[in-house]
C-alpha positions, 0 to 999 in steps of 0.5 A: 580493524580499520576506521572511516571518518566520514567527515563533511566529506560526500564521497571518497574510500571506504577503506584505505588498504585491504581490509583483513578481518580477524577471526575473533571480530570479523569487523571489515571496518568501523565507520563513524561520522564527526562533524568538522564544526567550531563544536564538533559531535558525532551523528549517530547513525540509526538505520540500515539496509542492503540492497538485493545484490547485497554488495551495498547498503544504505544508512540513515542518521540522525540528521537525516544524511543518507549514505550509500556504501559500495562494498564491492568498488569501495565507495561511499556517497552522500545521496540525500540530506533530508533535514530530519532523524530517518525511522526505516529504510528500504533498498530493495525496490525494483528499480535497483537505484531507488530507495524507501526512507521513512521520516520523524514528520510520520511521511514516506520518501523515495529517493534516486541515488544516481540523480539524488532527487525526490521520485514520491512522497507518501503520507497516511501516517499519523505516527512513526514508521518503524517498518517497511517491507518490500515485496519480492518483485519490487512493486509492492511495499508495506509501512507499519506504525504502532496504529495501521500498516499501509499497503503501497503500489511503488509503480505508482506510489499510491496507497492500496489498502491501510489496516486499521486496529483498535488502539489497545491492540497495537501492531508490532509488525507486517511484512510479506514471506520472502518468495510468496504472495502472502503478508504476516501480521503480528499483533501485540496480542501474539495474534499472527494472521496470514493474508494473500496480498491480492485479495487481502483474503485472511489465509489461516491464523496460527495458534495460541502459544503453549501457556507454559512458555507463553511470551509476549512476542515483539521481534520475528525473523522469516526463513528465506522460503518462508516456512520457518518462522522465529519469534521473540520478545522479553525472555530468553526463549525462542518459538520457532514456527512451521507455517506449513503445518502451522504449529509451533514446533520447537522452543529454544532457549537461550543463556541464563544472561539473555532476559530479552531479545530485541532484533532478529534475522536469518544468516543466509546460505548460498546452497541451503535452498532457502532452509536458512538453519542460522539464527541471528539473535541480538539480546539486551546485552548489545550481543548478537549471538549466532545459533544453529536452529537444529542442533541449538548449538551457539556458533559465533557471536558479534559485539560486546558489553562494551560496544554494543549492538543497537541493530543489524541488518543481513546481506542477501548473500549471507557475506556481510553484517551490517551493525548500528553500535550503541556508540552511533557507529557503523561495523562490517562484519565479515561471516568468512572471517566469523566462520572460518574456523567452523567451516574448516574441513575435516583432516583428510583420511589418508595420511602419509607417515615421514621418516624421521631425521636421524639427527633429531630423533634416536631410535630410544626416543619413540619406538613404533613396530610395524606388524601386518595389519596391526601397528603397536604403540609405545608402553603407557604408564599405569596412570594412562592405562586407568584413564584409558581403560575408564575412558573405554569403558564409558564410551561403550556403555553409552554406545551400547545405550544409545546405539539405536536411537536416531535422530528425529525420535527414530529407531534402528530396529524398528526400521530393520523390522520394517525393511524385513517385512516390507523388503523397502523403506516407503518412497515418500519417506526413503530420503527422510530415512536415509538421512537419520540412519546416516546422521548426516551434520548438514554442515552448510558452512563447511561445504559453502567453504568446499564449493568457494574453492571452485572446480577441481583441476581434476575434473576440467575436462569431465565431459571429455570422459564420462559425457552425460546429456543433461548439462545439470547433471554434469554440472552437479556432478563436477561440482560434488567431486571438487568438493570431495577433492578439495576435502581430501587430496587423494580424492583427486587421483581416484579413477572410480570416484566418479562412477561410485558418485554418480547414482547418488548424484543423480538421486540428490542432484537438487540438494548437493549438500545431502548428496555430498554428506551421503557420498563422504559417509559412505567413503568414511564408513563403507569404504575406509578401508579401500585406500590401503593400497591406493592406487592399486585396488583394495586387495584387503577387502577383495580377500574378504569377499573371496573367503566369504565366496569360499566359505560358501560357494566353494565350487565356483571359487575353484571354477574362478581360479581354474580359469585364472578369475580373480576378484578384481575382475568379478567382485571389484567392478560391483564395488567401484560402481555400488551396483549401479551398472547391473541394477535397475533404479528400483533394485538399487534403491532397495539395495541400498535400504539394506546397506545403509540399515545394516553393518558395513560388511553387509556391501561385501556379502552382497557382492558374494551374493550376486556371484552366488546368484550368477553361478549358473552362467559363471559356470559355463564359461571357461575363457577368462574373455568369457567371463567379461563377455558374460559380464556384458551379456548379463549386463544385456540381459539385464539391461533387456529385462529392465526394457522389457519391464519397462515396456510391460509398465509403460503398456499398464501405464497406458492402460491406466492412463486411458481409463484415467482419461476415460474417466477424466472424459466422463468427469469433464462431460459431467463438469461441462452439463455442471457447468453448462447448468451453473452458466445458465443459473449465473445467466439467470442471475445475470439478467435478474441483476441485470434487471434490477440494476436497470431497475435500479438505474431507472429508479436512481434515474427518477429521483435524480430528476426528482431531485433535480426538479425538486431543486428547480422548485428550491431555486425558484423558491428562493428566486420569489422568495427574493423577488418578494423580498426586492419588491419588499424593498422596493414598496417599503422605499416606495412606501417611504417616497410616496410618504415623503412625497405626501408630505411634500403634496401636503406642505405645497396644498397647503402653500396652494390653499394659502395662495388661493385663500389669498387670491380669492381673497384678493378677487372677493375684494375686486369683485366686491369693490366692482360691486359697489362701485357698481351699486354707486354708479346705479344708485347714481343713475337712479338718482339721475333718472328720477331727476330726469322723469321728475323734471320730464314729469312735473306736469303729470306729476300729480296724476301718475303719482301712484303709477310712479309709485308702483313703477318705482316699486316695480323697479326696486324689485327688478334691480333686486332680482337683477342684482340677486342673479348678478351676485348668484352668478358671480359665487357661482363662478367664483366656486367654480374656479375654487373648485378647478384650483383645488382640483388642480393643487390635487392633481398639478401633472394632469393635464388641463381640460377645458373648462371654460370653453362652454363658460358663455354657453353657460351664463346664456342660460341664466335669466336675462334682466330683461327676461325679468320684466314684465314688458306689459308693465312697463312704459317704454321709458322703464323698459329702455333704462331697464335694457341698457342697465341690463347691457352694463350688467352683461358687460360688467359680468363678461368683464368678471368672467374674463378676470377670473379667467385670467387669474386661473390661467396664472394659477395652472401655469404656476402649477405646471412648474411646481409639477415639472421641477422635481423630474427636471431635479430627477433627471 
């Protein structure tokens, strides 16, 4: 056994020199992996998988190193360093250079190894992927955890369908049926649900196993035409399923030492079409047992209780076994080498006795006598003739037990009463029961071995002469009598082989292990006894046929020797073909219903038989040519009746095939007015959907607009709602100015009011002063003027003295009304300017009116001094005085106005100012 070390190497030989497995182990090579490091340690490999063509195969360990190993150019390379422990692989994608690893961080990878980059990265999982299961064609891939299974598209690695299941079932595995359209689901219930990957549409489910060996099932295995499936789990029985007829149809159990079953797998054979009978079993133990599934027999088995296996994975081809040992290591088997000694062909049949060398053996060491027919054997001791005689005696009674049973609960006079009564066995089921009345081993491996060894030198140039039309015929042909060469050597130099082969050929030409089986049963069973005198014809069984002709047909026995016939020419030429040549396919199958049901001899008396019926034309032929011209007549003959035949069948079969198609005219019609009337309910349906869909639509369409308005209204909501709250805003900061700016107008009324209540003050005293400096000056002209009429007067003095007195009076009473209308005058100005100042402290931005422009206007209206005075009263003198102190006063009160006025103007542009210095600040 050799030992590859992978190293830190990322590439290089598998093996060093040709590897020979022995027969005992089968192991191809032993790969391990050791890392070179200051400390070094083993990766321990965890998965693997081969690739379609099954020559390489892929590995994961621990560290995530993924290795691609060619068996076929005996290389390995390092293709991807993912950085963390792969949980599945798969290498069977559609794109040959492409690969599925499924990673501890629950994600799904696929990889190139030709370029060594990423392709995709799936992720969905929320646990480890410990499964994956690629469709047939390549495009499609499911990934199982514990909670879901996932169904991907690897064209564009997008997720199609996921399943999901309540958390206390739990999915033990989901996987397609090799060449089908349709997923398996297991469940940890022992539920098994069958879907069809397009529609996911639930096909059947299988039955509940039996209670009485009812196992929790954890592993399956899938024949490679899917009709077979195994299961396992913790027992030491297997449940082998037809998912055909959906039922459980056999129960295998293993060895006493098996309690559980962890991995499963079927050994596939390159001409068993699929029916894969070899079953891988890996057991607790780390053993991985082989059995064949019909005749549950054990036929080899991989690894020990010292080196275990974790887990193995198959080859397409049925070549190679790829195991993970419980060590971390990788083994490749061999299963030529596993199966070497159970493929071996049988001894052959004819074997050739040696003379022996004189100087060896003496006549006295072993003395044989040759008789006719009989061949003595040397004397035995009395002990070997009990054991001999015991011997004979148990096989007889258990033949005479069991002589009639047949395999698949068969029995052989039941089917002879049958063929009596019905002259045929039925030929749904003629195939069925050939093979149990043959008891046929269907030795797939033995026969792999015969065809591995290729065509036969005998049979190059087959086509040369026997040249048959269809390609695959010939090509099934040639390859069954290499086999039967290969097999015996004799085979190989036997001229009517081929023409005893071919029917049979023809019949099983799309199952050549059957065809070979049945072929080397009738040799061994019907035709032993042919080669005694090989290469010459059987002279010993055309003796027979001819004692049997004389015993019954002495007259045409005597008719053939009369004319120098021999059997050779009328018996022989019906062996070497089995009938074949003067038999139609109907009569020949018939024949052979009864051969095969019956006793060997039974070939033989048919021989008889057909002489026996062609007596009447044998007869009349008197020339040994005759004879084989009434060979080829009858052959003719034959050969017109069965065209004859033919045609009469094929004029009934016309007939038939016209009624069928007038029927299937009538049917038609009547599925086309179906069909024509479904087609108008499907319009109806059609436009009543189509109407309501445009209900719908219309109906969708409103409240879109609904909502679209609804949504219009919502903004516009909160577009007031937002305005309202900045307008909000905005009064309360308004609010806030407008309070400071009142407190600001109040401070400065006041700072007004003060400044007012100060001039007014100050003008009150001026005007006050005027007055009575005004009051003095006319006091001091009064005086003066009394003066002056006292000093004009001193002669009237005495006589006017009481119009003095009353002028006096009269006096005093003008210049008090007079100086009453001053006064008045002056508060109503002085309240007027009041009033304007405090309007305008009110309102300091307003602009000025004119309030002054009527001021002389309105003093106009008030009462003149002069207006006051009776001028009748009065003598001129008075009336003068009193004109020019009326003039002073006017000129007094203008004097007043204008100060007033002036005094006003001061306060409004002082005003003005104040009012344009916070928007001058403003700006």
């Amino acid at each position: 056994m050799q030992s590859t070390d992978l190293g830190n190497k990322e590439s290089g030989k598998i093996w060093h020199r040709k590897p020979s497995p022995a027969t005992r182990d089968g192991i191809i090579v032993n790969i391990i992996h050791n890392t070179s490091d200051y400390h070094p340690k083993v990766l321990r490999f965890l998965n693997v998988a081969f690739d379609g063509t099954g020559d390489c195969l892929i590995a994961g360990d621990h560290q995530g190193n993924i290795y691609v190993f060619d068996l076929y150019g005996n290389r390995f390379n390092l293709v991807q360093r993912t950085a963390q422990a792969c949980t599945a692989l798969a290498f069977n994608l559609r794109r040959k250079s492409e690969f599925l690893v499924a990673l501890a961080d629950y994600s799904v990878k696929c990889f190139d190894t030709v370029t060594k980059e990423l392709v995709s990265w799936m992720r969905g999982h929320e646990s480890s992927v410990f499964s994956i299961s690629v469709h047939a064609s390549g495009k499609y891939a499911i990934t199982t955890s514990s909670d879901t299974a996932q169904l991907w598209d690897l064209d564009t690695f997008q997720r199609k369908r996921k399943l999901n299941i309540l958390q206390s079932v739990g999915i033990q595995k989901v996987f397609f049926l090799p060449l089908s359209n349709t997923i398996l689901s297991c469940f940890k219930d022992n539920s098994i649900f069958a879907w069809e990957c397009d529609t996911l549409f639930c096909k059947y489910q299988l039955p509940a196993p039996p209670e009485s060996s009812s196992i929790l099932y954890k592993v399956f295995a899938v024949t490679r035409d899917g009709r077979i499936l195994a299961a396992g789990g913790k027992s030491n029985h297997l449940h082998l399923w037809c998912l055909e007829a959906r039922q459980l149809f056999r129960i295998i159990q293993m060895p006493t030492k098996v309690r559980a079953i962890r991995h499963l797998e079927f050994l596939p054979d390159s001409f068993d079409a699929g029916s894969n009978q070899v079953l891988g079993v890996l057991s607790q133990d780390g053993i991985m047992r082989f059995i064949n599934i019909q005749t549950c027999k054990l036929l080899f088995e991989i690894g020990s209780l010292d080196e275990g296996i974790s887990s193995s994975a198959i080859s397409p081809h049925g070549r190679y076994i790829a195991s993970i040992m419980e060590n971390g290591s990788l083994n490749i088997y061999s299963v030529q080498a596993l199966t070497q000694e159970i493929n071996k062909p049988p001894p052959p049949l004819v074997k050739v006795i040696e003379d022996l060398p004189k100087n060896k053996l003496s006549s006295s060491d072993l003395k044989r006598k040759v008789t006719s027919g009989r061949v003595q054997q040397p004397a035995k001791s009395r002990e070997s003739k009990i054991q001999t005689r015991i011997l004979k005696q148990d096989l007889t009674g258990d033949f005479e037990s069991k002589k009639n049973e047949l395999p698949d609960g068969l029995n052989k006079k039941r089917l002879q009463i049958l063929l009596k009564g019905y002259g045929e066995y039925p030929t749904k089921y003629r195939m069925f029961i050939w093979r149990s009345l043959l008891q046929l081993p269907e030795n797939h491996t033995a026969f792999s071995s015969l065809i591995d060894k290729g065509t036969h030198v005998a049979f190059l140039n087959l086509q040369k002469k026997y040249p048959i039309k269809s390609r695959k015929l010939l090509r099934v042909l040639q390859r069954t009598l290499s086999a039967l060469a290969h097999w015996s050597v004799i085979f190989s130099d036997t001229p009517y082989l081929p023409l005893l082969a071919f029917p049979f050929v023809k019949l099983f030409q799309n199952n050549q292990l059957i065809c070979f089986e049945v072929i080397a049963t009738l040799i061994i069973n019907w035709c032993q006894h042919w080669f005694e005198y090989f290469p010459n014809p059987p002279i010993n069984i055309l003796s027979m046929i001819e004692n049997v002709l004389a015993f019954h047909d002495k007259e045409l026995l005597q008719h053939f020797i009369d004319h120098d016939i021999t059997s050779q020419l009328y018996a022989w030429p019906l062996l070497e073909t089995v009938f074949s040549e003067v038999l139609t396919r109907e009569e020949w199958l018939k024949l052979f219903d009864n051969i095969f049901s019956n006793h060997p001899s039974f070939l033989l008396m048919t021989v008889v038989a057909y002489n026996m019926c062609s007596r009447a034309p044998l007869l009349n032929c008197n020339l040994k040519d005759d004879f084989e011209t009434v060979e080829d007549m009858q052959a003719k003959v034959d050969q017109q009746r069965v065209e004859d035949e033919a045609w009469y069948q094929k004029q009934e079969l016309l007939r038939q095939a016209e009624e069928t198609r007038r029927e299937m005219l009538l049917q038609e019609e009547e599925k086309m007015i179906q069909q024509r009337q479904r087609l108008a309910a499907v319009k109806r349906q059609l436009k009543v959907k189509e109407m309501h869909l445009q209900d719908a639509a219309r109906r969708r369409f409103l409240k879109l607009q609904q909502d679209q308005r609804e949504m219009e209204l919502r903004r516009l909501d909160d577009e007031i709602g937002r305005k309202v709250y900045m307008r909000d805003q905005e009064i309360a900061a308004t609010a806030r100015d407008l309070e400071m700016r009142q407190l600001e107008l109040e401070s400065q009324k006041r700072l007004y009011e003060k400044n007012l209540t100060e001039n007014q003050e100050a003008v009150a005293k001026e005007m006050r002063a005027d007055a009575d400096a005004y009051r003095r000056k006319v006091d001091l002209e009064e005086h003066m003027f009394h003066k002056l009429i006292e000093a004009g007067e001193t002669q009237s003095q005495k006589t006017q003295k009481w119009k003095e007195a009353e002028g006096k009076e009269l006096r005093l009473r003008s210049a008090k009304k007079a100086s009453a209308l001053s006064d008045a005058s002056r508060k109503w100005f002085l309240k007027q300017e009041i009033n304007a100042a405090v309007e305008h402290a009110e309102n300091p931005c307003h602009k000025e009116e004119p309030r002054f422009q009527n001021e002389q206007e309105d003093l106009s209206c008030l009462p003149r001094t002069s207006q006051l005075n009776d001028s009748s009263e009065m003598d001129p003198s008075t009336q003068i005085s009193l004109n020019r102190r009326a003039v002073e006063w006017d000129t007094t009160g203008q004097n007043l106005i204008e100060k007033v006025r002036n005094l006003r103007q001061r306060l409004t542009a002082r005003a003005r100012h104040r009012c344009q210095t916070p928007h001058l600040l403003a700006a």
